[in-house]
C-alpha positions as a Python dict, from the first residue, in 0.01 Angstrom:
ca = {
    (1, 'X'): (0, 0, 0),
    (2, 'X'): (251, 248, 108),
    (3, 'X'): (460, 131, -224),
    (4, 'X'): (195, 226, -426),
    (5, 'X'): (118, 518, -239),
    (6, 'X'): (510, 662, -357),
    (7, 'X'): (511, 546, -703),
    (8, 'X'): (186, 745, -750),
    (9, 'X'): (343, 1045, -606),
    (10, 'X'): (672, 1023, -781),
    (11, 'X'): (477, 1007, -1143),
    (12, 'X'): (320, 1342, -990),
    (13, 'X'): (632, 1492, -987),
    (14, 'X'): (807, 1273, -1283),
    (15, 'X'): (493, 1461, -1476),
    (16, 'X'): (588, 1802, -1349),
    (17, 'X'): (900, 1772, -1484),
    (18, 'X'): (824, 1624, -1819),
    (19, 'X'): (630, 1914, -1892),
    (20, 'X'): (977, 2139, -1901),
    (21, 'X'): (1157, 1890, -2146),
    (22, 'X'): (1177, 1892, -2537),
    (23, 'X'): (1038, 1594, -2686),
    (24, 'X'): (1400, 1420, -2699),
    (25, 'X'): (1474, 1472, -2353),
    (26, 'X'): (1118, 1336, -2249),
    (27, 'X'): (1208, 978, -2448),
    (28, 'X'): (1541, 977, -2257),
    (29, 'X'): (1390, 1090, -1915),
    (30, 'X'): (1127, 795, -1931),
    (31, 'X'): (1374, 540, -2067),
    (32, 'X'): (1630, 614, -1822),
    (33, 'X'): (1362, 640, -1484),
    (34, 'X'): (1111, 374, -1629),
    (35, 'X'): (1312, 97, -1777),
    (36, 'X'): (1258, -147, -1496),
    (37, 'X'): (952, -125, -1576),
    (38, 'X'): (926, -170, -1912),
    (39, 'X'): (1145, -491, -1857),
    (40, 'X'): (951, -615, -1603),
    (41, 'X'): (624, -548, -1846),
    (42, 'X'): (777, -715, -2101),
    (43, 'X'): (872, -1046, -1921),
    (44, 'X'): (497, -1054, -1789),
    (45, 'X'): (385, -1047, -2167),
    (46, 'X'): (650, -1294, -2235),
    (47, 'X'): (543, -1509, -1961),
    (48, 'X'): (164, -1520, -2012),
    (49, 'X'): (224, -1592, -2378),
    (50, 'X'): (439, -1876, -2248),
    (51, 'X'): (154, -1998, -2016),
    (52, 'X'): (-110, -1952, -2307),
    (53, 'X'): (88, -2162, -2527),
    (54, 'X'): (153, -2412, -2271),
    (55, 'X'): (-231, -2447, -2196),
    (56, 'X'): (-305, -2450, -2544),
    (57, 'X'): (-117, -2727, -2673),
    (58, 'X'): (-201, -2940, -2355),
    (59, 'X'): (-572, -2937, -2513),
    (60, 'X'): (-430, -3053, -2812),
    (61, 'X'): (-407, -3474, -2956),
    (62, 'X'): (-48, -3527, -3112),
    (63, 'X'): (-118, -3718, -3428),
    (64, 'X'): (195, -3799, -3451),
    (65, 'X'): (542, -3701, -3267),
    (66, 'X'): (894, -3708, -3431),
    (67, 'X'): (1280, -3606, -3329),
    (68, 'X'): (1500, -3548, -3617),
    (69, 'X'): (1850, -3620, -3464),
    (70, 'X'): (2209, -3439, -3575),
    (71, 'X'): (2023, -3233, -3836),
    (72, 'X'): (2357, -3020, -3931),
    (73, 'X'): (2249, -2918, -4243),
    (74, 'X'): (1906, -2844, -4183),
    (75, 'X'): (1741, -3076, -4398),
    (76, 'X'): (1432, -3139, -4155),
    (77, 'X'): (1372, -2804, -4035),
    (78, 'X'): (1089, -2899, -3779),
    (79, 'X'): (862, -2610, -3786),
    (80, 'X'): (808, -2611, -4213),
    (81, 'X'): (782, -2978, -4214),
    (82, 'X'): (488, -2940, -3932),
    (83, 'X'): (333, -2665, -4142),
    (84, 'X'): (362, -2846, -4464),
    (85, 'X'): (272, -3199, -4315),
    (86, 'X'): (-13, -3081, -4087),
    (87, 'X'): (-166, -2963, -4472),
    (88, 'X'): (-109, -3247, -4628),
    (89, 'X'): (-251, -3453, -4370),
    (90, 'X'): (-546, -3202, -4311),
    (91, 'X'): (-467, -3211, -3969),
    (92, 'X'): (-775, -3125, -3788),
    (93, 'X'): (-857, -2828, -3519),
    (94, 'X'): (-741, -2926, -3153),
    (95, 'X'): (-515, -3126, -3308),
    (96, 'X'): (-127, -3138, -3378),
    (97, 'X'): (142, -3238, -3488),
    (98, 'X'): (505, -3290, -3306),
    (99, 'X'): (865, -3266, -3464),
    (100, 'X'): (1188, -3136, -3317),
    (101, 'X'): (1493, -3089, -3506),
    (102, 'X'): (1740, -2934, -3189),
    (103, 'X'): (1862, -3253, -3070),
    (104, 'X'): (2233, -3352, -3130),
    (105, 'X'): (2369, -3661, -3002),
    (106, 'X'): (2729, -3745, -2984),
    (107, 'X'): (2773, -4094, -2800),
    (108, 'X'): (3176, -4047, -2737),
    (109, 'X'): (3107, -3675, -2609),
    (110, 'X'): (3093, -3590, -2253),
    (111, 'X'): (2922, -3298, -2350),
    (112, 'X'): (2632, -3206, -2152),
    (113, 'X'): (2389, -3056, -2444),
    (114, 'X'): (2461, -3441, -2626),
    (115, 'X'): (2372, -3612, -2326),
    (116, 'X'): (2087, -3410, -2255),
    (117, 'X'): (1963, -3470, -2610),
    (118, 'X'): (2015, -3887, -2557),
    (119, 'X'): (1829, -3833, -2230),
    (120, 'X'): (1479, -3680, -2458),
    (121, 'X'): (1488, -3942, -2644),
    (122, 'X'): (1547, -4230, -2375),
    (123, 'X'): (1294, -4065, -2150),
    (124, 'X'): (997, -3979, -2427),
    (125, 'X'): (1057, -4383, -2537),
    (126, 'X'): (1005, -4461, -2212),
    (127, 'X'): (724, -4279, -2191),
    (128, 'X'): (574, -4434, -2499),
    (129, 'X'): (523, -4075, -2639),
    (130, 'X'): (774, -4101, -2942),
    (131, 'X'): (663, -4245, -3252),
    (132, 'X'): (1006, -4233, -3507),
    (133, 'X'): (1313, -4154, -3547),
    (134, 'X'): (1491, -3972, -3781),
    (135, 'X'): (1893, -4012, -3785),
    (136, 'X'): (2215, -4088, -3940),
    (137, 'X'): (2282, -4490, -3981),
    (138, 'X'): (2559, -4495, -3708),
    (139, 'X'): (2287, -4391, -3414),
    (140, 'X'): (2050, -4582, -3653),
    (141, 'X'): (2200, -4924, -3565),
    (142, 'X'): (2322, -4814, -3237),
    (143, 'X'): (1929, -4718, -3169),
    (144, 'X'): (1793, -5075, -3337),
    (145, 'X'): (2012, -5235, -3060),
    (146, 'X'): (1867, -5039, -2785),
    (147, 'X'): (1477, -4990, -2871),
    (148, 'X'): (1215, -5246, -2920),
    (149, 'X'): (1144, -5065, -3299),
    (150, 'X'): (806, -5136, -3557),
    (151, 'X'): (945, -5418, -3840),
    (152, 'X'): (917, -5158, -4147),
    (153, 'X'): (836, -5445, -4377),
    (154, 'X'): (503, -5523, -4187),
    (155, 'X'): (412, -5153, -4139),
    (156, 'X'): (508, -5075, -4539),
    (157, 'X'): (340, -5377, -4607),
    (158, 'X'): (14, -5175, -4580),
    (159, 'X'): (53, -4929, -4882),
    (160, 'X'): (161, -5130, -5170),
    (161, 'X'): (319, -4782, -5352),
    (162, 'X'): (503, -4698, -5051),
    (163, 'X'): (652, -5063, -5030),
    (164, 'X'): (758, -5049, -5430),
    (165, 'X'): (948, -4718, -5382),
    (166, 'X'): (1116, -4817, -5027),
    (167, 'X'): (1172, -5193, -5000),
    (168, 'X'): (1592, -5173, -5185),
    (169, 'X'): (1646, -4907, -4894),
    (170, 'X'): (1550, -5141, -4558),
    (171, 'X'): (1788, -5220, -4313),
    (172, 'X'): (1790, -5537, -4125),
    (173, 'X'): (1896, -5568, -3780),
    (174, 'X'): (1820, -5723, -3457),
    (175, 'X'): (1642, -5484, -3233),
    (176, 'X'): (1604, -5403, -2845),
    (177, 'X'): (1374, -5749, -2821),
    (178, 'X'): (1618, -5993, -2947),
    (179, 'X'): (1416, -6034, -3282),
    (180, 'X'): (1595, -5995, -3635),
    (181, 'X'): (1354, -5754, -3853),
    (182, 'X'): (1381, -5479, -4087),
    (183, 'X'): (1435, -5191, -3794),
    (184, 'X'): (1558, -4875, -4069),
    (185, 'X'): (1449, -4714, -4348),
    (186, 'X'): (1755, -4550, -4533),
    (187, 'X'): (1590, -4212, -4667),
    (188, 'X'): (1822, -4158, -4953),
    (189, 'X'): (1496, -4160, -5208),
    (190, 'X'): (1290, -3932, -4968),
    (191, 'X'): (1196, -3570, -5078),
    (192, 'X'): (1444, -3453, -4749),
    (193, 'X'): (1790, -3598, -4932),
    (194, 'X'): (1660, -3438, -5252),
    (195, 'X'): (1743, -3082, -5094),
    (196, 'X'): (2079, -2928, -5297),
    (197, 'X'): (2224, -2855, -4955),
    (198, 'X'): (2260, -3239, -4871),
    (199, 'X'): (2652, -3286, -4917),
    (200, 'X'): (2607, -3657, -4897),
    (201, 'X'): (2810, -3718, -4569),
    (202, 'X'): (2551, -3844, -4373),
    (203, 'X'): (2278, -4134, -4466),
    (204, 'X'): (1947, -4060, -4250),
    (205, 'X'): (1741, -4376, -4159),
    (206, 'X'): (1405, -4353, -4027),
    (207, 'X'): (1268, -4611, -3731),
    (208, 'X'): (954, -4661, -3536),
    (209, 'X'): (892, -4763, -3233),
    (210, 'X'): (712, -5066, -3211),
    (211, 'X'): (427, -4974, -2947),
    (212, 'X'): (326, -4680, -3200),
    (213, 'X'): (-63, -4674, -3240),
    (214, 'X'): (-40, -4390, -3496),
    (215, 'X'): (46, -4628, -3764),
    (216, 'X'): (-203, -4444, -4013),
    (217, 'X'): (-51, -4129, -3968),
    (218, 'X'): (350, -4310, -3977),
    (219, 'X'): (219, -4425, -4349),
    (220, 'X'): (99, -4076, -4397),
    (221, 'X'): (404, -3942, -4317),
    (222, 'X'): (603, -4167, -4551),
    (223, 'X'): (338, -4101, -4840),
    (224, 'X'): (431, -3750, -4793),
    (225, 'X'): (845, -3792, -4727),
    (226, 'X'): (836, -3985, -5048),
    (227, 'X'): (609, -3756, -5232),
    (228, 'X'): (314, -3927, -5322),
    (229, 'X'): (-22, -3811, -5278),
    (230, 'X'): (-247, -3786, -4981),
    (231, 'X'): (-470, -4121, -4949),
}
């Protein structure tokens, strides 16, 4: 109370004096006295929009959720690939989808944004919330040892177009469960490896994990990474 009480009578007298400055000095008079304020202002809109975002997407379904992994080159920049996928798909309102594209992961490195990164993707597997996998083949087969992953044969097996274009580009492995299937997809023929910015260096593979119930929208996804139409 007795706060408020002296910041009403200091903008009294702040007002008296504006009224004796040029237009110049008035900008630099309210900058210099007010700019705690305006900082603190602006990290309350900052925060609320935070909040609002948070609340909004927590009423949302994920229709499907995706980490691209050691993206260096940018070649599955998450935000245009939601945009352009969510169209395709004709995602509908209150729904969403989920990519991320910030994660590096460098299993030799002690550094601490790496293991950070390996820890998202351990913990959202564990949580059953990640569907796939994007990454280059070393963390591919690393991953196939480590996760219990979809066999891509029986998931491609689905869409007879999307089994014609991919089935020279599976990988076969023996995944987290001890069982011998085709765990990887090797993405050179996808519309992402087509981008003139790929230098080659890396091969991207594709997995899914196996308790996935978004299926439909995985095959969707695939229809779209390989450029055919919408079913």
């Amino acid at each position: 109370m007795f706060k408020n009480f002296r910041f009403i009578q200091s903008w009294k007298k702040d007002r008296e004096t504006l009224k004796t400055l040029t237009f110049s000095q008035k900008l630099r008079f309210i900058l210099d006295y007010y700019r705690g304020y305006f900082f603190l202002g602006f990290v309350s809109i900052l925060l609320l929009f935070y909040i609002g975002d948070l609340y909004n997407k927590s009423h949302q379904t994920i229709d499907l959720q995706g980490f691209f992994v050691n993206d260096r080159q940018n070649l599955f920049p998450a935000d245009r690939l939601i945009q352009e996928f969510s169209d395709y798909s004709g995602t509908e309102s209150r729904h969403r989808i989920a990519f991320e594209d910030s994660l590096f992961v460098d299993l030799d490195s002690g550094s601490e944004y790496h293991a950070a990164s390996q820890g998202k993707i351990v913990a959202y597997t564990a949580a059953r919330e990640l569907d796939f996998l994007v990454v280059p083949q070393d963390l591919a087969l690393y991953y196939a040892q480590s996760f219990p992953l979809y066999d891509l044969e029986d998931l491609l097996s689905a869409d007879d177009a999307l089994q014609t274009l991919t089935r020279n580009d599976l990988i076969y492995a023996v995944d987290g469960t001890n069982t011998r299937k085709a765990c990887c997809l090797n993405l050179q023929a996808s519309r992402f490896l087509k981008n003139p910015a790929y230098d080659g260096m890396d091969t991207y593979c594709l997995l899914v994990l196996s308790y996935t119930t978004r299926t439909e929208a995985m095959l969707t996804f695939l229809r779209y990474a390989y450029q055919l139409p919408p079913v």
